[in-house]
N, C-alpha and C positions, 0 to 999 in steps of 0.2 A: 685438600683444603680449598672452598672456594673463593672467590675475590673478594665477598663480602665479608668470609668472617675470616681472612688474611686482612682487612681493611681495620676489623674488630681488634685483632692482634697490636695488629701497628699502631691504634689510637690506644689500648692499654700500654703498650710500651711509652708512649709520650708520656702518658699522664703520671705512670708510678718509676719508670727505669726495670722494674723486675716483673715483666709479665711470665706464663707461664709458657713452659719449651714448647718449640715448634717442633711438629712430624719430623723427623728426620728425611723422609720423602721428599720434603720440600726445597728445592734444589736452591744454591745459592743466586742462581740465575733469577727463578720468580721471584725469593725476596727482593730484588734489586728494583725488579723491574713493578713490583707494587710499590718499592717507598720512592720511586722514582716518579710515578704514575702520583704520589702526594707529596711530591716534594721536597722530604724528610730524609735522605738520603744520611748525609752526614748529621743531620740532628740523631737521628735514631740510633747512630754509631756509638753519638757522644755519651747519651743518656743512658744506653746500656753501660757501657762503660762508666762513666761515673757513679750510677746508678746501685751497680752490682746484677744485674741482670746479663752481661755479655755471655754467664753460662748457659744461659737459655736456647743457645744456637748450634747449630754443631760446626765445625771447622770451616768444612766448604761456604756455609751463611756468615760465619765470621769475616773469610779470607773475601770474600763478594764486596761485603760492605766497605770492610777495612778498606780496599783498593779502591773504590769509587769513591769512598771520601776523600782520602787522599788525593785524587785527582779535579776535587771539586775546589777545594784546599788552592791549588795551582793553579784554576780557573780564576779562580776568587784574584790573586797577582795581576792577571791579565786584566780582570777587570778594573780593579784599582787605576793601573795606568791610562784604560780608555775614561772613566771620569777622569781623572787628571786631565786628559787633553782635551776633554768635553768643558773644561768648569775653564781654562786656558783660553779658548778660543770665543767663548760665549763672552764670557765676562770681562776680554780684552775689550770687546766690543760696548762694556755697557751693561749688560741685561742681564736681570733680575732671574736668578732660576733657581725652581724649589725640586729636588729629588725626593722621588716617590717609594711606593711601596717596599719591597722586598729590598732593595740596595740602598734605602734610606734606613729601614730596619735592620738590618743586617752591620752598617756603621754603629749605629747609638744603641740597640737592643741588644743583641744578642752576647753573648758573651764572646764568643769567635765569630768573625762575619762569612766566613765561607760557610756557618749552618744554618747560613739564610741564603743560598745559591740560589738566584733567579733565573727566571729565560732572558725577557726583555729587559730594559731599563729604560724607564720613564719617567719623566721631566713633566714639568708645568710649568707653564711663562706666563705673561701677562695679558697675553692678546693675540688671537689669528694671526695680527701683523706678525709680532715677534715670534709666532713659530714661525712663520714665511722665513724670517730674519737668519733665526737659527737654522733652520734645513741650508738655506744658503751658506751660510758661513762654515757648515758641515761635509759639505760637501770638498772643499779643502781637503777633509781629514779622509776621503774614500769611502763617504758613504752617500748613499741612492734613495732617491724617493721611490717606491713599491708603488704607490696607486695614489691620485690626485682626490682626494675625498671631497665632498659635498660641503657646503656649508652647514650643513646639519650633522654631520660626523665633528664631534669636536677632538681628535687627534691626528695626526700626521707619523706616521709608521718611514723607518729611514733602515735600510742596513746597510754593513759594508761586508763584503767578501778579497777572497783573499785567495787567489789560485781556483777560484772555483765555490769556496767553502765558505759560505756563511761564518764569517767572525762575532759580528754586534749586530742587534737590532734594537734601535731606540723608539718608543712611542715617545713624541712631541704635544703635547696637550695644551691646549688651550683653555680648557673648562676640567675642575679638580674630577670632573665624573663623563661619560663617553655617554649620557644620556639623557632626553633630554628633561624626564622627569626630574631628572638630579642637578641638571648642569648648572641650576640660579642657586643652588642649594650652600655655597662660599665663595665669597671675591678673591680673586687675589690677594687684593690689598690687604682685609683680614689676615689671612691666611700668612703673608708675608712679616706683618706686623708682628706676630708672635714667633715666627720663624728660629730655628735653632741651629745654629752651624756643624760642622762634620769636620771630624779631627781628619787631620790629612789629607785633605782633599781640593780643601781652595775656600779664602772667606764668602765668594761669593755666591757659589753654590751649597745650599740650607736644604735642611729637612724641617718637616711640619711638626710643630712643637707635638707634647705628649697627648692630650688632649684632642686634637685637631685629627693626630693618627690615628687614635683610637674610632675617632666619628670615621673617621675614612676608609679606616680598616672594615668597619660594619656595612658601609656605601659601597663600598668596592666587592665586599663577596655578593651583597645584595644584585648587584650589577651582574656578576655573574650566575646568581642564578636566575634572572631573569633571562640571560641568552643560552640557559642549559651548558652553562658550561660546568663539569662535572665536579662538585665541592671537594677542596682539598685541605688534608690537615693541616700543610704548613698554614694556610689561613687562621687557622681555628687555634694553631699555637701564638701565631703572632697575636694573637687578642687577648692567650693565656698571658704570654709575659708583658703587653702593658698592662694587663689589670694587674699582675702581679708588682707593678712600680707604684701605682696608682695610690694617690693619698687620699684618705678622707676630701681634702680639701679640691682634688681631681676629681675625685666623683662628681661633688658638688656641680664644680664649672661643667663637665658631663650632661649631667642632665640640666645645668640650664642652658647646654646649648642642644642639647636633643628638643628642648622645649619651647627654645628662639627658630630653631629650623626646624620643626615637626620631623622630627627624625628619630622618637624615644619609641616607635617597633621598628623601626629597620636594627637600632642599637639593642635594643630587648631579643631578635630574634637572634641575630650572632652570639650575644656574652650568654643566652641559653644553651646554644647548641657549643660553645667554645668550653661552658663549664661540664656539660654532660659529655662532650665525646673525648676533649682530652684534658679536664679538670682544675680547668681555672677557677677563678676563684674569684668571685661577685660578691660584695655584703646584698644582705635581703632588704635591707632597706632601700637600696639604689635601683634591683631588681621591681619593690613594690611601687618607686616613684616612677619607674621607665611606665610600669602596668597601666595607672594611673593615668598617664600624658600620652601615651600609645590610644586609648581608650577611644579618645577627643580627637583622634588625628584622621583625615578621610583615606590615608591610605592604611589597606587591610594587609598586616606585615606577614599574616598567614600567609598571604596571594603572592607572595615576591616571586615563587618560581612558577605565576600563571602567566604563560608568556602572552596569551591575549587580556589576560586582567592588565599588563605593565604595558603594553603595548596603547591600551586605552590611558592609562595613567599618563605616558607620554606625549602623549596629542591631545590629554586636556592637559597638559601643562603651557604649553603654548600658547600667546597673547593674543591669535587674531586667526581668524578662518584662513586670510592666506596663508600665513604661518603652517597651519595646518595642512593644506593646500602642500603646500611647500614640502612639508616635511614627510608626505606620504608618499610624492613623486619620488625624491632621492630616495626613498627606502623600498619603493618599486623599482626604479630603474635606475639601480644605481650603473657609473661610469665603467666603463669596459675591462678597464686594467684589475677594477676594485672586483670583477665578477670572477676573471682569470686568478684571481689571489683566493676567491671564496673556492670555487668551485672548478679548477683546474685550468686546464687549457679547452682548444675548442671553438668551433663558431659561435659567432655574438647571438645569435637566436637558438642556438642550444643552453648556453649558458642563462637567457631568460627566461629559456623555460623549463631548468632546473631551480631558477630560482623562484617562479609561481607555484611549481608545484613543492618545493618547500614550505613558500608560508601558507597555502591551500592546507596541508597536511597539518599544519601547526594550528590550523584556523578550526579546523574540525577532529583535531584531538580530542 
């Protein structure tokens, strides 16, 4: 069975719980290491299970899963307590912070939060200062700056280790999107205004109301494939289940804010691919008014994963030739540390020119 249609498997298991039995050749090792690869690990447990599909496996595939969920489960504890001490030391201070994707999903969506186990956990604050603010104050708690980013990189990457071993790694953002086509695309303050809080966790640290995550959710895979980063189903669930909350009257706000931010194909191209690959659920009317507004909009929501079509999109987003100026430098030469994190260890003139001949290659794909 190859990755592509073990990929085909595991988005039919999302969508129904009872897809059809896998090979028995199929070790319970590569399942693991395909729903790990999309990040469905313990969703995919739950859904067979609940579902009535768990017969579909044979023991060794069960006993694979079983135990990795279980373990994500226990991850999910640890993490709990590092927000706790994050949402403690932040908000002693003052400041305003909204929790992101998957650990903000994972609180308010999901039905169990460990079937939303992330990698990272990411925040967004008010301001460059206040992420400065925060990494300092963070640093208390044992965790480290990775690489001094540009002013055109709009987040700050922090982890803490522990004997060695990587515990947490936090992105710190200062703009809801790391690009800079996207980055004007929500204020804060918006953003903060409708903000929803998180059971157990601290009043001061919020997640983005339902609406706002949904626009976000579609921004964010967009983001990724724009840096080829390889699409994944927990994305494509997470946008099953808010459309599955979603009211009439959600839609609505939806597309008038797909239609305030020209954002109705970046939102059109995800809840297509969220309903075809693991069968969410869109009314066609919200579908025909994205069509409609997408239509009108100059970016081509086809092009999202042309990394030179996004690349142009992003340098006409910027207000003034230096800007431009500006923002071509940092993405050419970026800081030494940020080069050692891309592209390993090494002398400083090896690593620049692995990274020329990166975007060379990407330039004449």
């Amino acid at each position: 069975m190859d990755d592509a249609s073990l990929r085909d498997w595991l988005a039919a298991a999302l969508r129904s719980g009872r897809p059809p039995p896998l090979p028995d050749a199929l070790t319970g090792q590569q399942l693991l290491d395909a729903a790990e690869r999309e990040g469905i690990t313990a969703l995919l447990e739950a859904r067979l299970r609940t579902e009535g599909g768990w017969g579909a496996l044979t023991e060794p595939q069960r006993n694979a899963l079983q135990t990795h969920a279980r373990g994500l489960a226990a991850q999910w504890l640890l993490r709990v307590a590092d927000l706790r001490q994050i949402e403690q030391a932040l908000c002693a201070a003052g400041m305003r912070v909204l929790l992101l994707k998957g650990s903000a999903l994972a609180l308010w969506l999901y039905p169990q939060p460990h079937l939303r186990m992330g990698g990272d956990i990411d925040f967004l604050l008010e301001s460059p200062a206040a992420v400065t603010q925060a990494a300092e104050l963070l640093t208390a708690q044992g965790y480290a700056r990775v690489f001094e980013p540009g002013d055109t990189h709009f987040e700050l990457t922090l982890r803490r280790s522990i004997d060695g071993v990587m515990r947490a790694e936090l992105d710190l953002h200062s703009h809801l999107l790391n690009a800079a086509a996207y980055a004007g695309v929500f204020a804060f303050e918006e953003l903060w205004a409708e903000a929803q809080s998180l059971p157990d966790i601290g009043a001061q640290l919020r997640a983005l109301s339902p609406r706002h995550a949904l626009a976000h959710a579609c921004l964010n895979r967009a983001l990724d494939m724009q840096n080829a980063i390889p699409d994944r189903l927990k994305l494509l669930y997470d946008l099953r289940l808010l459309a599955a909350r979603a009211t009439a009257g959600d839609w609505d706000a939806l597309c008038a804010l797909a239609q305030e931010k020209r954002i109705a194909g970046v939102c059109l191209r995800s809840l297509e691919d969220a309903t075809s690959d693991v069968g969410a659920t869109v009314p066609s009317s919200v579908t025909q008014r994205l069509q409609t507004l997408a239509a009108t909009e100059p970016l081509d929501y086809w092009k999202l994963d042309d990394w030179r079509y996004m690349q142009w999109q992003n340098l006409r987003a910027l207000p003034s030739l230096g800007a431009r100026l500006h923002w071509l430098r940092q993405r050419l030469f970026p800081g030494a540390a940020q080069l050692r994190e891309l592209y390993g260890e090494g002398p400083l003139w090896r690593l620049i020119l692995r990274r020329f001949r990166r975007g060379l290659a990407r330039l004449i794909a």
